[in-house]
matplotlib code that plots the C-alpha trace (Angstrom):
import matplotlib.pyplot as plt

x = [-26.8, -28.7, -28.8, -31.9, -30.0, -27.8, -27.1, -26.1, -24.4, -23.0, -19.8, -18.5, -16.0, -17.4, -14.4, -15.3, -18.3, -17.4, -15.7, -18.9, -21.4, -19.8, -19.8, -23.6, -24.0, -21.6, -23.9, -27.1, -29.2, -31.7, -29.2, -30.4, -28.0, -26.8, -23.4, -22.4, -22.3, -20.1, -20.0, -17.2, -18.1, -14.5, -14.1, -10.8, -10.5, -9.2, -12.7, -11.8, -9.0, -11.1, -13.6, -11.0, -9.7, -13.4, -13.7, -9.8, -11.3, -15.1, -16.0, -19.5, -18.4, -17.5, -16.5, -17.0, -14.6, -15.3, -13.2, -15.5, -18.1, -21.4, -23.8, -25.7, -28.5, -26.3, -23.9, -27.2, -28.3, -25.4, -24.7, -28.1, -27.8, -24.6, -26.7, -27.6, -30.3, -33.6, -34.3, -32.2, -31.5, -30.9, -29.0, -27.4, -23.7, -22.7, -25.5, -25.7, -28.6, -30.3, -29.1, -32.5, -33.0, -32.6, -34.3, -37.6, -37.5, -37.3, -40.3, -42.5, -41.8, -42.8, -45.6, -47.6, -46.3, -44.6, -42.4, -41.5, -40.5, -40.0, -38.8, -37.4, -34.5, -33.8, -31.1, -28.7, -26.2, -24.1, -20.5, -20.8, -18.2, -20.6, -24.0, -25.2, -28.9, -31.4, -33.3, -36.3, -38.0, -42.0, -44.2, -44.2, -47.2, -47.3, -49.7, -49.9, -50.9, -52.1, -52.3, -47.7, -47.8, -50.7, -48.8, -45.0, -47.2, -48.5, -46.6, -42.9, -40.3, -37.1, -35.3, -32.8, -34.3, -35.5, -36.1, -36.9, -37.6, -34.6, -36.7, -39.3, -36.3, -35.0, -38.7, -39.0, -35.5, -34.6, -33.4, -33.7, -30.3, -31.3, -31.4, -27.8, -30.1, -32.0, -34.2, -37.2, -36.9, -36.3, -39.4, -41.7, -40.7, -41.0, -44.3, -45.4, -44.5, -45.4, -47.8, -47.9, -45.6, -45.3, -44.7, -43.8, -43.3, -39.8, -36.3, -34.0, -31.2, -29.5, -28.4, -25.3, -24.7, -21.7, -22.0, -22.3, -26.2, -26.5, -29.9, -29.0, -28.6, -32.4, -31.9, -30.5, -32.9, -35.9, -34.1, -34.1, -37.5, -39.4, -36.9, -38.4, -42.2, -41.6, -39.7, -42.5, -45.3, -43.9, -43.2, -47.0, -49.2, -51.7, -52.4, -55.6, -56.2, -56.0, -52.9, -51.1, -52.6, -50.5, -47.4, -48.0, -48.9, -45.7, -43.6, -45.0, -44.6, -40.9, -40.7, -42.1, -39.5, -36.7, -37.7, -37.8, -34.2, -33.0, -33.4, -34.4, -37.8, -40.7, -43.3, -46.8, -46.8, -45.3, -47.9, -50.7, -50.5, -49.7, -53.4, -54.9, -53.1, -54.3, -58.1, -57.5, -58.6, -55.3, -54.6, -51.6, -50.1, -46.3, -45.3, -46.1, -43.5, -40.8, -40.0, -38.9, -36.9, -34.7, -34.5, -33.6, -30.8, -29.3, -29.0, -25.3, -23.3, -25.9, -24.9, -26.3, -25.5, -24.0, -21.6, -19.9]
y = [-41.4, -42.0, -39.7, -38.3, -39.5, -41.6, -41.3, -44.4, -43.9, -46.1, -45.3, -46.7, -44.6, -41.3, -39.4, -36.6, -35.3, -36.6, -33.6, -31.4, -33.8, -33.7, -30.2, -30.0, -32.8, -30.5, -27.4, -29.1, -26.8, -27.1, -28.7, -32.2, -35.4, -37.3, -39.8, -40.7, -44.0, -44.1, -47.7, -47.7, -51.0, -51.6, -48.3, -48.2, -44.8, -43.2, -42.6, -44.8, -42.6, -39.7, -41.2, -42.1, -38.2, -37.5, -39.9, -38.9, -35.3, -35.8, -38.5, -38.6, -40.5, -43.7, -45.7, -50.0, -51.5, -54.2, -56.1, -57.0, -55.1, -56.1, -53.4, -50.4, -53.1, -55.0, -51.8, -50.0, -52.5, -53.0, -49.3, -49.9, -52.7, -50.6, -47.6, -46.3, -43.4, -43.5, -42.5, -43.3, -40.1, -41.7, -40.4, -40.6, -39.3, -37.3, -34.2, -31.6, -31.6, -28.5, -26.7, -27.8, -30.9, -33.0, -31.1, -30.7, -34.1, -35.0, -32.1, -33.8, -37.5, -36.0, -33.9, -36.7, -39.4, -40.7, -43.3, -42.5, -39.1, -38.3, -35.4, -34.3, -34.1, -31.6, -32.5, -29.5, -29.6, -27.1, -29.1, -30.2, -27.9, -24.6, -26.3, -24.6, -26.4, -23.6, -23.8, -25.4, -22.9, -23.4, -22.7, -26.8, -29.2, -32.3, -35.4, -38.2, -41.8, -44.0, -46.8, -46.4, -49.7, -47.7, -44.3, -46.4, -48.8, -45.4, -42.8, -44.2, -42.9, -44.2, -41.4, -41.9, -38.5, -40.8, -39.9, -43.6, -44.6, -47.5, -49.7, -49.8, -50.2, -53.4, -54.7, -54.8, -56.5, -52.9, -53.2, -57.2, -58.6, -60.6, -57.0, -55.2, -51.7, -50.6, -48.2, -50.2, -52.7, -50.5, -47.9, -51.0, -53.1, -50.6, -49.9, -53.1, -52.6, -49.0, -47.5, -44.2, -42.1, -38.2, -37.3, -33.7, -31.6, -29.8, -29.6, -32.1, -32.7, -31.1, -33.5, -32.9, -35.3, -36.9, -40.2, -42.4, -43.4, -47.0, -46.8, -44.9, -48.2, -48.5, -52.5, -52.5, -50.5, -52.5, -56.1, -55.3, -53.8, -56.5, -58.8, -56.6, -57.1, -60.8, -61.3, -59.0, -61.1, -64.6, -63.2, -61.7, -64.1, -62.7, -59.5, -58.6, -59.2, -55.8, -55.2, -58.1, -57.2, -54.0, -55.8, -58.6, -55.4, -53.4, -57.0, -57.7, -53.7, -54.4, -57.5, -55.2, -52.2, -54.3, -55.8, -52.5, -51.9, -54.9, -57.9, -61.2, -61.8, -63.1, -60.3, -62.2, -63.4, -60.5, -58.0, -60.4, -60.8, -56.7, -56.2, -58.6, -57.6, -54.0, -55.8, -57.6, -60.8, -62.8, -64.8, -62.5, -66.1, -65.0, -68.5, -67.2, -65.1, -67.2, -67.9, -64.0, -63.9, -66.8, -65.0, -61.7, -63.7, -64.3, -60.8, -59.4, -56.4, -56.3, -55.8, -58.8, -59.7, -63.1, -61.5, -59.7]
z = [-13.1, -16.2, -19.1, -20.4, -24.1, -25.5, -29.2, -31.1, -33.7, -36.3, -38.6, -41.4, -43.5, -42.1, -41.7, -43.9, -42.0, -38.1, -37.1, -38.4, -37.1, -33.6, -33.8, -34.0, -31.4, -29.0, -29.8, -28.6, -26.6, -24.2, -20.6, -21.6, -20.2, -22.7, -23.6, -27.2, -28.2, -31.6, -33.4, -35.7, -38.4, -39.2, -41.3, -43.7, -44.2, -40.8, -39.1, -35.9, -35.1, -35.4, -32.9, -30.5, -30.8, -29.7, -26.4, -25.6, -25.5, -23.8, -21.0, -22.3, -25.6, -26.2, -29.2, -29.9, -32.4, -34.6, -36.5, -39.3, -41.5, -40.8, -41.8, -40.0, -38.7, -36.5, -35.6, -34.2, -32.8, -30.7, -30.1, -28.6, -26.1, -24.6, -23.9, -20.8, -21.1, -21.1, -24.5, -28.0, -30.4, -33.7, -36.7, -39.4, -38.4, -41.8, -41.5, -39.4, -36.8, -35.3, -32.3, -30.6, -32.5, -29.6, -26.9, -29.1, -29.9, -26.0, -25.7, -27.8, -26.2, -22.7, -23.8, -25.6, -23.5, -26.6, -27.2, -31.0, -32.4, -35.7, -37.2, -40.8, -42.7, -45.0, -48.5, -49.3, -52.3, -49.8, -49.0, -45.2, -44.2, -45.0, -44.1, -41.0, -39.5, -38.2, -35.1, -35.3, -32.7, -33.1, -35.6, -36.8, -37.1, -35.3, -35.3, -32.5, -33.5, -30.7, -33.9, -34.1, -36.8, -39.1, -39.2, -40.5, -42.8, -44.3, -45.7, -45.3, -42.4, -43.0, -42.2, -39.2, -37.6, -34.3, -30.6, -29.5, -25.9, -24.9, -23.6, -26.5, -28.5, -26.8, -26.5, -30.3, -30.7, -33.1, -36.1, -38.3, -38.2, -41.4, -43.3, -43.9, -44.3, -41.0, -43.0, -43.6, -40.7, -37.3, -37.7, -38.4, -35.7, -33.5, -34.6, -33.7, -30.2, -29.5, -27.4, -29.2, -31.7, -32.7, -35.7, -36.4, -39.1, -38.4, -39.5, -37.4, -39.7, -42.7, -45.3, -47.9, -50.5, -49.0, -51.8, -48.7, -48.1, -49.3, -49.1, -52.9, -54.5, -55.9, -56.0, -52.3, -50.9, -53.1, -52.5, -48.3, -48.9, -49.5, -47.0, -44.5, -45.0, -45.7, -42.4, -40.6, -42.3, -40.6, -37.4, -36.5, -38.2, -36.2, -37.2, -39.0, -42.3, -43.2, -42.2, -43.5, -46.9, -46.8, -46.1, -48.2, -51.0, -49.9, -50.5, -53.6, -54.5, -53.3, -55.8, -59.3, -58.4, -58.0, -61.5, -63.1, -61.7, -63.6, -61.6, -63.1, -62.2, -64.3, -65.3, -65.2, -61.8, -59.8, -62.0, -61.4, -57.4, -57.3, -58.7, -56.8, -53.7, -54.5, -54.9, -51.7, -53.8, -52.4, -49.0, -48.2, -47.2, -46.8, -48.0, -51.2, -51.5, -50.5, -54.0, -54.4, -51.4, -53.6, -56.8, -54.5, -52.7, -56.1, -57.2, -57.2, -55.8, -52.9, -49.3, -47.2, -43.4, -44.8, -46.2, -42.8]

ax = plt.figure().add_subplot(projection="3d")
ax.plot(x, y, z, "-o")
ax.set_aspect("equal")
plt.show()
């Protein structure tokens, strides 16, 4: 029978927070179906043993190996394809999520005939151990967007706080492989492929500073930033002008940030397209910014999907 759920959830070096993680997921509320899909990505400290502890103890998890490190991208993205329920809860697996996190999420999708949900995370300088997640209960504002790509091109949602509907997510091909971060690239290509998302206003997750997000390096997250756009700019050349103008703007936006955190790029040119991307006086021609992409390749001590 298929589960209502199946969360994906890639690992790497999360021993620390797995057994309080797990806990939350087994305190779900709400008599929803669901399976556990971990995706260990060749962890060195002893988090595969933990995770094998966890499907020795529950028939619902399940755990892939891998050999080699390749980066949350390609880990969720496989977790993915060996789903089996209808819809994908996706998070990061060192917080603590609400006890109804999951069934208001699944609420929301089959309310609004959704198939996106977003919720919030919330950061707590608490230690994991003592970090207990409310209920989210009602009271919390939520907005539907029948326009999915407008809503992620706006107001970022990177946060891996998802309810996502498995076949949208194997429709838009999830997360770029080319990218070692999923943050920017799996909300957008979704988007793209969306019939409608929700996004609401609530609690979902807890967040302690466990000193493992690498979305913390500035350059990483800047340097996969504008790899995103630029990759999403060639592959729909046939979006409207408008909104290839806000990727090309959120590339080239990508480009002066990643400057300012110390790459070696060339002041003039990347200030000169940012204003005239923000004057929509440019062909946002994504050819243009292939020159970038080369500097950004060079830039050392960052993660890339080569480099698995």
């Amino acid at each position: 029978m298929q589960p209502d759920v199946s969360f994906v959830l890639p690992v790497y070096n999360k021993a620390a927070a797995l057994p309080f993680f797990f806990a939350s997921l087994l305190a779900q509320t709400g008599g929803i179906s669901f399976e556990v899909v971990f995706v260990d990505d060749a962890s060195s400290d002893n988090s595969l043993e933990i995770l094998d502890d966890f499907a020795a103890r529950h028939d619902f998890v399940r755990v892939i190996r891998n050999d080699v490190n390749a980066g949350p991208s390609i880990r969720l993205n496989q977790g993915a394809a060996a789903a089996k329920g209808k819809y994908l809860a996706l998070f990061d697996c060192d917080e603590i999520l609400a006890p109804d996190a999951v069934a208001t999420l699944l609420a929301l999708a089959l309310e609004h005939d959704a198939d996106m949900v977003h919720g919030r995370g919330r950061k707590t300088t608490d230690p994991i151990e003592s970090v207990k997640a409310a209920p989210i209960g009602g009271g919390f504002s939520v907005t539907v967007h029948d326009d999915p790509l407008a809503r992620v091109l706006g107001r970022g949602m990177v946060r891996m706080t998802w309810l996502v509907a498995r076949d949208l997510f194997i429709k838009a091909g999830g997360c770029d492989e080319a990218v070692f971060i999923q943050d920017e690239s799996l909300p957008l290509r979704l988007a793209a492929h969306a019939r409608r998302i929700v996004d609401a206003d609530m609690i979902v997750t807890m967040i302690p500073d466990m000193g493992s997000h690498l979305s913390a390096n500035k350059l990483q997250q800047n340097h996969d930033r504008f790899l995103v756009y630029l990759n999403f700019l060639q592959a729909y050349p046939h979006l409207s002008r408008d909104v290839r103008m806000k990727l090309y703007r959120k590339s080239v936006s990508a480009v002066k940030k990643a400057r300012r955190d110390g790459a070696s790029i060339p002041a003039v040119p990347v200030l000169a397209r940012y204003i005239m991307g923000k004057l929509g006086l440019i062909d946002p021609d994504p050819a243009s910014l292939v020159p970038y992409r080369d500097m950004l390749l060079r830039l050392p001590n960052i993660r890339r999907v080569e480099e698995k």
